[in-house]
Backbone and ligand atoms as CSV (ligand in chain L), in Angstrom:
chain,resi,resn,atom,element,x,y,z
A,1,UNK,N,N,11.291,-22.393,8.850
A,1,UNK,CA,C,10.358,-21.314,9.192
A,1,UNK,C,C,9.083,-21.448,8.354
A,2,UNK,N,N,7.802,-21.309,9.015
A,2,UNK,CA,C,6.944,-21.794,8.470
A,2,UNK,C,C,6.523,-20.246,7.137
A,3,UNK,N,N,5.627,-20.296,6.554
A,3,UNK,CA,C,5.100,-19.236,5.841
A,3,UNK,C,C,4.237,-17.966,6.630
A,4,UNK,N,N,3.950,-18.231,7.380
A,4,UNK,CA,C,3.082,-17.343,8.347
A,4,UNK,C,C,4.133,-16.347,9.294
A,5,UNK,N,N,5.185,-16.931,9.522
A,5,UNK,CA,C,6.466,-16.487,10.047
A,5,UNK,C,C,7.348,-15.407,9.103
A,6,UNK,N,N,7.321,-16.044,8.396
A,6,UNK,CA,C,8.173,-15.066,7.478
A,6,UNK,C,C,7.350,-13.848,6.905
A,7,UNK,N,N,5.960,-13.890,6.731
A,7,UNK,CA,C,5.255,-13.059,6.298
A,7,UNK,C,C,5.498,-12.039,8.087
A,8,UNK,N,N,5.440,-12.039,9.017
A,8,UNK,CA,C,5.055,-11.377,9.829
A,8,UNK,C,C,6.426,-10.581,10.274
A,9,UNK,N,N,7.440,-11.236,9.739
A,9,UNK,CA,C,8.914,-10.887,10.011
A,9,UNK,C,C,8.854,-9.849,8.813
A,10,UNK,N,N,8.527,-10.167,7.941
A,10,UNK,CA,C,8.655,-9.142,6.720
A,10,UNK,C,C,7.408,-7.565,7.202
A,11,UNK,N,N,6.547,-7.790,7.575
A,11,UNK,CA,C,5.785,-6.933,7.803
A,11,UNK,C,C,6.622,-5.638,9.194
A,12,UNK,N,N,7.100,-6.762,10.592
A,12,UNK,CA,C,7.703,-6.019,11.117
A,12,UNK,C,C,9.127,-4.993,10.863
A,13,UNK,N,N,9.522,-5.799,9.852
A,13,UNK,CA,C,10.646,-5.246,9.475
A,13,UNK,C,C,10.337,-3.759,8.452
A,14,UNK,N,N,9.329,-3.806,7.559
A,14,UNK,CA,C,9.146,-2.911,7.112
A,14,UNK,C,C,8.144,-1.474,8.087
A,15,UNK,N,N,7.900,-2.482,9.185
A,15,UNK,CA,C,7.400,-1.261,10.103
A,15,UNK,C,C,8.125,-0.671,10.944
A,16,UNK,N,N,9.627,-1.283,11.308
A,16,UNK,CA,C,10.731,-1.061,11.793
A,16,UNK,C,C,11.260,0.035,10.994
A,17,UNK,N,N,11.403,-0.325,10.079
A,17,UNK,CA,C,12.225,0.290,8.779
A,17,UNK,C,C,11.422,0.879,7.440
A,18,UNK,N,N,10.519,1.459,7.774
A,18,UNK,CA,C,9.856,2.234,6.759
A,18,UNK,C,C,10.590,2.280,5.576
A,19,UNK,N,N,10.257,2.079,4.302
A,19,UNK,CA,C,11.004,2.455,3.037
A,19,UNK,C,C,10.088,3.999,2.617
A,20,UNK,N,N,11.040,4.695,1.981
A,20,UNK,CA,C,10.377,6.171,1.329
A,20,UNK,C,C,9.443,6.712,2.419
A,21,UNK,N,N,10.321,6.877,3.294
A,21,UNK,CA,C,8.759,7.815,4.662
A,21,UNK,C,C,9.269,9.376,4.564
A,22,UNK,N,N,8.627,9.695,4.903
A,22,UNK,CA,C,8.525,11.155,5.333
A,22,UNK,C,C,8.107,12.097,3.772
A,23,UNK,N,N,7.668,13.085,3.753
A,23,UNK,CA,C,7.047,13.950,2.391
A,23,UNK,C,C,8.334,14.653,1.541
A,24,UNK,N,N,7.909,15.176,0.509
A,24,UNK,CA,C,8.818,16.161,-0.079
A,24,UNK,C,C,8.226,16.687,-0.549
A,25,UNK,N,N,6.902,16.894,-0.878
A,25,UNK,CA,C,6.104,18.266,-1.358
A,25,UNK,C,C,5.242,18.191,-2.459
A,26,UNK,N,N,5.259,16.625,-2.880
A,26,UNK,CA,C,4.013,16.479,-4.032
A,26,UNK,C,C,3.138,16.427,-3.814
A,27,UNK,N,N,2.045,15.972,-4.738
A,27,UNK,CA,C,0.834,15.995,-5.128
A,27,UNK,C,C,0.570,15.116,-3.750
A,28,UNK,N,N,-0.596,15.590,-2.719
A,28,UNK,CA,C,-0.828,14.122,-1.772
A,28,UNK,C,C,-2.445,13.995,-1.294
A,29,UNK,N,N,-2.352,12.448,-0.372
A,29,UNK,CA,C,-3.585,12.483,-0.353
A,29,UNK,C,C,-3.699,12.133,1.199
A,30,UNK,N,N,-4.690,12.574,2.036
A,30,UNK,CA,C,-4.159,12.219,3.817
A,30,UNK,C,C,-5.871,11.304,3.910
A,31,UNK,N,N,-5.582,9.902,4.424
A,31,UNK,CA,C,-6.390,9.311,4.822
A,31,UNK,C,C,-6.427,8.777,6.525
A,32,UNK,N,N,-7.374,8.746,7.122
A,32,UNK,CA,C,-7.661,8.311,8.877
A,32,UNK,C,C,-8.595,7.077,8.179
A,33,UNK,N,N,-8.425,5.908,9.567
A,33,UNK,CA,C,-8.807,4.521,9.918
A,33,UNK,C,C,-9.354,5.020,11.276
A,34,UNK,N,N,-10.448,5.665,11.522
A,34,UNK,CA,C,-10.972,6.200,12.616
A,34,UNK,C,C,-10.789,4.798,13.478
A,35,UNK,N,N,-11.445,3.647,13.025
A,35,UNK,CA,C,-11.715,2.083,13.880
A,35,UNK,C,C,-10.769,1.701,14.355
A,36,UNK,N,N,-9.701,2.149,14.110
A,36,UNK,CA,C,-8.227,1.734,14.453
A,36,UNK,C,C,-6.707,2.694,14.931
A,37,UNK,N,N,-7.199,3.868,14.477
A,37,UNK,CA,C,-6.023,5.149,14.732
A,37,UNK,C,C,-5.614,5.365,14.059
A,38,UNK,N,N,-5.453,4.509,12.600
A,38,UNK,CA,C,-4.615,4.658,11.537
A,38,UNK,C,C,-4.719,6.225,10.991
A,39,UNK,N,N,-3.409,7.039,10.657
A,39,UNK,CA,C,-3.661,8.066,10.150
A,39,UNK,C,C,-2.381,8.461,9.016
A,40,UNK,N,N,-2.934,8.086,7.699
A,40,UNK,CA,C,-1.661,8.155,7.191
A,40,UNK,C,C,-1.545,9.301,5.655
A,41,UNK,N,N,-0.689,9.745,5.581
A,41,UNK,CA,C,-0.401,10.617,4.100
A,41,UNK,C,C,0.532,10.220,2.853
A,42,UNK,N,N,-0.329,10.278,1.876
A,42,UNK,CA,C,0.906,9.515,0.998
A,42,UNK,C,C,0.855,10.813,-0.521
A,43,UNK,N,N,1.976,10.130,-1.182
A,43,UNK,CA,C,2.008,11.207,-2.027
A,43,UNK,C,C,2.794,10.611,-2.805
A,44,UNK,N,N,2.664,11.174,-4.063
A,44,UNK,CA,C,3.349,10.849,-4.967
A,44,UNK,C,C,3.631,11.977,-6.019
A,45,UNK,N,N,4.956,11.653,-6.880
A,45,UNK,CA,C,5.381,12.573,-7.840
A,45,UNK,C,C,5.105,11.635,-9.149
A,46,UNK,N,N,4.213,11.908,-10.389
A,46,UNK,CA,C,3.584,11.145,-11.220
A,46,UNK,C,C,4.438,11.954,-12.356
A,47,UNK,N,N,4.614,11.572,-13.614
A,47,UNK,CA,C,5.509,12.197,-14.436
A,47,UNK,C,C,5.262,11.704,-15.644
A,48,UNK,N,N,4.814,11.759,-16.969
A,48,UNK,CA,C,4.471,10.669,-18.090
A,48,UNK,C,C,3.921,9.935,-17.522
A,49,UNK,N,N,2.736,9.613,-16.680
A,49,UNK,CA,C,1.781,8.307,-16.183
A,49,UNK,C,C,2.649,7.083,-16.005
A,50,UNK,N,N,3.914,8.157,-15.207
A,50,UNK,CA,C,4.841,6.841,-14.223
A,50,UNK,C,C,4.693,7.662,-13.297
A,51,UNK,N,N,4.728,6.620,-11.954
A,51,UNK,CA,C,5.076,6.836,-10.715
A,51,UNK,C,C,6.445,7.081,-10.474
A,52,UNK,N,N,7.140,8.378,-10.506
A,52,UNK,CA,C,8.404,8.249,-10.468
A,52,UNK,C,C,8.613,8.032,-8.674
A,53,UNK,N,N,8.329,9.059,-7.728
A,53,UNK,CA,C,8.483,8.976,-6.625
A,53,UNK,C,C,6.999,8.802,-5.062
A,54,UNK,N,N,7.286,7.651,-4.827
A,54,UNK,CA,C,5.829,7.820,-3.792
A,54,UNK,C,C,6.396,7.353,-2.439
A,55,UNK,N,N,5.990,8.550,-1.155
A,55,UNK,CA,C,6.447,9.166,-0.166
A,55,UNK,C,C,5.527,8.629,0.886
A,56,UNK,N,N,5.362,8.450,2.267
A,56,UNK,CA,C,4.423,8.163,2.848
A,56,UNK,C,C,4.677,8.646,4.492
A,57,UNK,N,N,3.792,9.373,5.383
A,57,UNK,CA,C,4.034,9.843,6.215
A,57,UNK,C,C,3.383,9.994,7.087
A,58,UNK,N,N,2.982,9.309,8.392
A,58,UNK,CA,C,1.665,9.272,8.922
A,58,UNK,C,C,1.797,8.684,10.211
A,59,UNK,N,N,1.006,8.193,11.297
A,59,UNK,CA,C,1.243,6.782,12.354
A,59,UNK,C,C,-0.026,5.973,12.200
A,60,UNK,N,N,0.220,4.582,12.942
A,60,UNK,CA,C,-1.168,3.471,12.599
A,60,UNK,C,C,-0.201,2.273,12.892
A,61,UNK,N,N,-1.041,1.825,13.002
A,61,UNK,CA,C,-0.670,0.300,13.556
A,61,UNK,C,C,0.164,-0.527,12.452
A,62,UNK,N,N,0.873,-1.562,12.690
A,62,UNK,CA,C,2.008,-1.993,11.856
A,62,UNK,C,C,1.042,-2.702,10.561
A,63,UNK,N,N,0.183,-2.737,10.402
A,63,UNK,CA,C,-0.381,-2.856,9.860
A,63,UNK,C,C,-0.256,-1.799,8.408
A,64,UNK,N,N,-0.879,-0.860,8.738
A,64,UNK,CA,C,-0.799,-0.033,8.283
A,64,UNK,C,C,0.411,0.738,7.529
A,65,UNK,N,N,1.155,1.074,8.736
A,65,UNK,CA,C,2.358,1.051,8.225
A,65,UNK,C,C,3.506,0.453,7.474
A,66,UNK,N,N,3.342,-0.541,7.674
A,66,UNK,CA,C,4.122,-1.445,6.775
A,66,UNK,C,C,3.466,-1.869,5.435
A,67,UNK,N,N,2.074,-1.984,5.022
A,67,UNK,CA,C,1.547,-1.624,3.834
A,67,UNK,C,C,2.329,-0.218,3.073
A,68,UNK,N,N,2.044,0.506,3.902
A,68,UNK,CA,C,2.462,1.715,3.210
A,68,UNK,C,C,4.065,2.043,2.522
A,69,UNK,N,N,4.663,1.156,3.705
A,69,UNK,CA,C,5.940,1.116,2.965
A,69,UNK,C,C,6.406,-0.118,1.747
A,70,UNK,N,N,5.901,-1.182,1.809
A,70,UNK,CA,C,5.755,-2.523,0.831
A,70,UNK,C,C,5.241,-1.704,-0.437
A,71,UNK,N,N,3.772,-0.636,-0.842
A,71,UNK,CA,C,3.164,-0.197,-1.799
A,71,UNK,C,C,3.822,0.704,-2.312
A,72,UNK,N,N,4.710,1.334,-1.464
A,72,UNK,CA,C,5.732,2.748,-1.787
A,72,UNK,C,C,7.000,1.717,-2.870
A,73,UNK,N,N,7.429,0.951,-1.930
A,73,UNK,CA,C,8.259,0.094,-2.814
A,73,UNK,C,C,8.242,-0.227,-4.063
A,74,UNK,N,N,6.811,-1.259,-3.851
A,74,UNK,CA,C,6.309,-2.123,-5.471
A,74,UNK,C,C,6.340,-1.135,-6.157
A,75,UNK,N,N,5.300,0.143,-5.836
A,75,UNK,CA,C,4.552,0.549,-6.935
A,75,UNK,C,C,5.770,1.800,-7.356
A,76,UNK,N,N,6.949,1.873,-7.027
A,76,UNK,CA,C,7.622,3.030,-7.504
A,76,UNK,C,C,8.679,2.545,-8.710
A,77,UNK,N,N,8.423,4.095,-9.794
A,77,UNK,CA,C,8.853,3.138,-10.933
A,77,UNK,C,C,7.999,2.757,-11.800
A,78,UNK,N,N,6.535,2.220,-11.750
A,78,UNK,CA,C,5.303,1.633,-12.082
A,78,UNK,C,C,4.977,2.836,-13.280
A,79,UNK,N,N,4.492,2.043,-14.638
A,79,UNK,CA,C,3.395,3.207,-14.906
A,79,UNK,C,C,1.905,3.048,-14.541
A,80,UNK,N,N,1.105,4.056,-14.859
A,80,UNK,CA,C,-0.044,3.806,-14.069
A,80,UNK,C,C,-1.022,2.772,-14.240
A,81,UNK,N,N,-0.823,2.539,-15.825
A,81,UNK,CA,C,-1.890,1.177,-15.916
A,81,UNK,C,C,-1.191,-0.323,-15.220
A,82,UNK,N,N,0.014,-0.145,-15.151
A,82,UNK,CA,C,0.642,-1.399,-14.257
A,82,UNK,C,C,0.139,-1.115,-12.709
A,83,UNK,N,N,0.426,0.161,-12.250
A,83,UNK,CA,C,0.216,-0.109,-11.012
A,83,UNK,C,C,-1.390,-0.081,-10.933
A,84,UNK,N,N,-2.662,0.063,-11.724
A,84,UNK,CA,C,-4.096,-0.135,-11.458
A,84,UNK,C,C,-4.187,-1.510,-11.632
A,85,UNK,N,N,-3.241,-1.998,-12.239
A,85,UNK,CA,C,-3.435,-3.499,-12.125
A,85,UNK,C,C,-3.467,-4.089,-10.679
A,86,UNK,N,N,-1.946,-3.997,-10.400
A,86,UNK,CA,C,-1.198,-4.524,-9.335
A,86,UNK,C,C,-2.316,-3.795,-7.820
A,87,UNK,N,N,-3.005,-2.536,-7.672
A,87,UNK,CA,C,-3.823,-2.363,-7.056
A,87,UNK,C,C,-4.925,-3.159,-7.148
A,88,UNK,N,N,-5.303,-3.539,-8.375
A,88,UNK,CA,C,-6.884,-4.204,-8.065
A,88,UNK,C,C,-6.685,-5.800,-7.633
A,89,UNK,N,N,-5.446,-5.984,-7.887
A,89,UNK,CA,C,-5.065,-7.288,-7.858
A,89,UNK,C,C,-5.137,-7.068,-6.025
A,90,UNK,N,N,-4.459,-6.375,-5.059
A,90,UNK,CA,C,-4.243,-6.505,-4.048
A,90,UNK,C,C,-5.444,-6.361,-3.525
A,91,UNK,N,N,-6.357,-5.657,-3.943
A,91,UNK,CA,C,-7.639,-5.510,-3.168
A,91,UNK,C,C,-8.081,-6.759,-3.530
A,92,UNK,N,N,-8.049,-7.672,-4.264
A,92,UNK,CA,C,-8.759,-8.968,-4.145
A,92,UNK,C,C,-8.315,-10.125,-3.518
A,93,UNK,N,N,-7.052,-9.893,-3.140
A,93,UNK,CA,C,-6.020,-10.052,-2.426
A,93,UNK,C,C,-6.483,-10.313,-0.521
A,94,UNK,N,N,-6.857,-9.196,-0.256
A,94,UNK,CA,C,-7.132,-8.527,0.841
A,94,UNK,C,C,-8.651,-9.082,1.381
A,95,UNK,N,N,-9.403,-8.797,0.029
A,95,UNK,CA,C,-10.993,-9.825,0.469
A,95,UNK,C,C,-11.032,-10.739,0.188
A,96,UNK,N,N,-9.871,-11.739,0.223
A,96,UNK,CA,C,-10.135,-12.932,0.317
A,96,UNK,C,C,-10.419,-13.477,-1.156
A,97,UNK,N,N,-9.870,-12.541,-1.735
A,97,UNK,CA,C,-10.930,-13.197,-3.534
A,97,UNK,C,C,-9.567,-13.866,-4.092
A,98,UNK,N,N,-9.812,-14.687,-5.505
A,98,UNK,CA,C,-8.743,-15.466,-5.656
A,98,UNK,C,C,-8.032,-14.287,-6.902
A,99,UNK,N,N,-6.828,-13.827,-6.876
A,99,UNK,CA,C,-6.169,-13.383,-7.200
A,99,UNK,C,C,-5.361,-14.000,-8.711
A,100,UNK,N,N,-5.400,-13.187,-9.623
A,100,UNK,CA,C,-4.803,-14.141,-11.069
A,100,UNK,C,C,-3.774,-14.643,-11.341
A,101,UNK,N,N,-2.824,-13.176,-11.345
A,101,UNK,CA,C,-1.697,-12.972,-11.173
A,101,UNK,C,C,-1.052,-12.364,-9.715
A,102,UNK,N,N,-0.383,-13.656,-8.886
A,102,UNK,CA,C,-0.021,-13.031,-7.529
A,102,UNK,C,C,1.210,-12.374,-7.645
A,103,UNK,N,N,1.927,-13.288,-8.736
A,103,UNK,CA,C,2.950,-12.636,-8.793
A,103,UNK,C,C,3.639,-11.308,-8.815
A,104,UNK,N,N,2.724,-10.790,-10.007
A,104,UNK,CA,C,3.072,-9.035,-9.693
A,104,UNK,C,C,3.105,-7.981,-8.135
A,105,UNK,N,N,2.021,-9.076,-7.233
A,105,UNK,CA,C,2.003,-8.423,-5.518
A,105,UNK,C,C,3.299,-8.890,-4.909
A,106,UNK,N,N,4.396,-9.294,-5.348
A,106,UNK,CA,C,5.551,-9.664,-4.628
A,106,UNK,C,C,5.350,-9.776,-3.164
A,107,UNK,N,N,5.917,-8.621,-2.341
A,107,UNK,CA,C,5.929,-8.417,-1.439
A,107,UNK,C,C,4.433,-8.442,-0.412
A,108,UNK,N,N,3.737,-7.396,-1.213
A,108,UNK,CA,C,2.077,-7.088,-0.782
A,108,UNK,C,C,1.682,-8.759,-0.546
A,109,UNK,N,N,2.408,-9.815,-0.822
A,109,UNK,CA,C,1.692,-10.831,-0.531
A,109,UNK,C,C,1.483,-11.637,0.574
A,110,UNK,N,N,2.295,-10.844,1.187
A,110,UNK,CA,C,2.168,-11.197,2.869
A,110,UNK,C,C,1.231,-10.706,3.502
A,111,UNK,N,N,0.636,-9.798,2.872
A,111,UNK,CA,C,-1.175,-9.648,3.731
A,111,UNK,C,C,-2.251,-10.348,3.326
A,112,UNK,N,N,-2.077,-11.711,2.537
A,112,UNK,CA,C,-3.037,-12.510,2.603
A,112,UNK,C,C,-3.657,-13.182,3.680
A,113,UNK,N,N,-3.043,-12.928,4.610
A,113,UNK,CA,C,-3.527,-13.669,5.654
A,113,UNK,C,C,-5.175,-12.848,6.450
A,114,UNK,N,N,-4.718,-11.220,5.968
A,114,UNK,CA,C,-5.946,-10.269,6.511
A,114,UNK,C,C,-6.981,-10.407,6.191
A,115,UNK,N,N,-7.422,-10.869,5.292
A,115,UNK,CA,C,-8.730,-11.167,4.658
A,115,UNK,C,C,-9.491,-12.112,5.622
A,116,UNK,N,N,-8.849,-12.989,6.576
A,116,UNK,CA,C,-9.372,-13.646,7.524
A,116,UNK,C,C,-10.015,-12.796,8.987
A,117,UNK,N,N,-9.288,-11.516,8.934
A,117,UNK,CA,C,-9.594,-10.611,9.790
A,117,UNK,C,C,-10.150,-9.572,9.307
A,118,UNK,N,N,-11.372,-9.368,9.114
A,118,UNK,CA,C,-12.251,-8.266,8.933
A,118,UNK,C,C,-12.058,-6.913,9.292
A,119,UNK,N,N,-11.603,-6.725,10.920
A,119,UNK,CA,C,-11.431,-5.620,11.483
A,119,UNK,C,C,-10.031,-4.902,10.722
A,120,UNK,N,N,-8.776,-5.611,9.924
A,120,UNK,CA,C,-8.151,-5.443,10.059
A,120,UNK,C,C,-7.733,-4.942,8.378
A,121,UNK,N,N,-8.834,-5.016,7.310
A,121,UNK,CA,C,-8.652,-4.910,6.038
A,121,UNK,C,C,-8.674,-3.468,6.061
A,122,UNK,N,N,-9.164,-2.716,6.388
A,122,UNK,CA,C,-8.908,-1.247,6.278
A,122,UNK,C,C,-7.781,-0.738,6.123
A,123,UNK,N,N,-6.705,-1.155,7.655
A,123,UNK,CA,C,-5.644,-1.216,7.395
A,123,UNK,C,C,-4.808,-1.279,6.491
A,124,UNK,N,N,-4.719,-2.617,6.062
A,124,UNK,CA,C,-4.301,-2.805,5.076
A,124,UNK,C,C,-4.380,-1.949,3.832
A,125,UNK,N,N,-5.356,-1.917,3.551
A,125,UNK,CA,C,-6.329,-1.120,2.568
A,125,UNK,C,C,-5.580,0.839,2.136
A,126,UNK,N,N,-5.933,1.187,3.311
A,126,UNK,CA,C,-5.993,3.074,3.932
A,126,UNK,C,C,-4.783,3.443,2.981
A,127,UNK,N,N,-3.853,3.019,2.660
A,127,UNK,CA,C,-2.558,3.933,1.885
A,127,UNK,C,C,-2.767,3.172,0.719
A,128,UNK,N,N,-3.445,2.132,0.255
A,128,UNK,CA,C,-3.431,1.629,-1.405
A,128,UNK,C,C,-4.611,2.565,-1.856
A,129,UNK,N,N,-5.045,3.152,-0.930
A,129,UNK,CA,C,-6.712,3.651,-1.212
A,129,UNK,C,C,-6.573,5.250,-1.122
A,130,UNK,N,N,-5.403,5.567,-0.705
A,130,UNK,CA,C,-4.770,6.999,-0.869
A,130,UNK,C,C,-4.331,7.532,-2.350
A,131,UNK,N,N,-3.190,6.197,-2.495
A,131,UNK,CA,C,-2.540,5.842,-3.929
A,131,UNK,C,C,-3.640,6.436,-5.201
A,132,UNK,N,N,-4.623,4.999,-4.803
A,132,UNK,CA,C,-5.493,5.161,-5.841
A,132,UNK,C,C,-6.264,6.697,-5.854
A,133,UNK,N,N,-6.681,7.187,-4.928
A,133,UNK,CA,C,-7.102,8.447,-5.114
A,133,UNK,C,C,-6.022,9.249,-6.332
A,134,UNK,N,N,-5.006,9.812,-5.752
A,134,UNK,CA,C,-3.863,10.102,-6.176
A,134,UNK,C,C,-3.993,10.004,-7.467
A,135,UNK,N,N,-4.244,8.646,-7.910
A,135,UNK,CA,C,-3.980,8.386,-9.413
A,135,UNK,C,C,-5.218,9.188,-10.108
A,136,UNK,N,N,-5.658,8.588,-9.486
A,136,UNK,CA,C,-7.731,9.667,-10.585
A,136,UNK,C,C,-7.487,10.713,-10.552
A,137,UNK,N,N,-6.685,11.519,-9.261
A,137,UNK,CA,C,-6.664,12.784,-9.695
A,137,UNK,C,C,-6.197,13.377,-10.439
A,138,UNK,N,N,-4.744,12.697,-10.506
A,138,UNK,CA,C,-4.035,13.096,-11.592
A,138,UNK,C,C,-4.510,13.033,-12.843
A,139,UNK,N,N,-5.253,11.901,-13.241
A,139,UNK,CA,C,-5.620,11.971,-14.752
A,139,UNK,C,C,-6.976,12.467,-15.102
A,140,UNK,N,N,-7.447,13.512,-13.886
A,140,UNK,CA,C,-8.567,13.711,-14.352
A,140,UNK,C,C,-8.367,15.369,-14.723
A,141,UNK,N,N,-7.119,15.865,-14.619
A,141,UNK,CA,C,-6.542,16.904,-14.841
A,141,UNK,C,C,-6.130,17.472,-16.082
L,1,ZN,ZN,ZN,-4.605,-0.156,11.719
């Protein structure tokens, strides 16, 4: 199986199978992908500047969705300066930029391929870009 294969099997599967979907009542942030339909809510329960629990709940293209569940994954568990890492790392990730450490994007690393598709980085993007909201807010509190 080539690499392009397995990345797209992994993406469907997590859009099949959402990990951590639906809310429970924390802190959240609701972002729309007008260009695309994407409409998604994410949230998280932050605790000592760990991510203990992050929730995600929304519809959008598998794209989308399956980001949301891969970022719910990685980043749960995370404290916050790990996961601002592992975020800035994916956004460079995403535009095509060369990335330092890939390793820490485990999973998230199957959207390297989007950066070739312009229309389609938002996507990708819309629930890491929720996250990150999320996080400023919290510490600006
Ligand atoms: Zn989309």
């Amino acid at each position: 199986m080539d690499l392009q294969n397995l990345y797209r099997q992994v993406i469907i599967d997590h859009y099949k199978n959402p990990r951590n979907k639906g809310l429970k009542g924390y802190k959240q942030v609701h972002l729309r992908n007008p260009s695309c339909g994407d409409d998604i809510t994410i949230e998280a329960n932050i605790e000592n500047n760990v991510l203990k629990e992050i929730h995600h709940e929304g519809s959008g293209c598998s794209i989308c969705c399956s980001s949301a569940s891969i970022m719910s994954e990685l980043l749960k568990g995370k404290d916050i300066a790990t996961a601002k890492k592992i975020i800035d790392s994916y956004y460079h990730l995403i535009k095509g930029e060369p990335v330092e450490d890939e390793d820490i994007l485990e999973e998230a690393l199957v959207y390297q391929g989007v950066s070739q598709f312009p229309a389609r980085t938002k996507c990708a993007l819309i629930s890491w870009k929720a996250l990150e909201q999320l996080i400023g807010e919290d510490e600006s509190e």
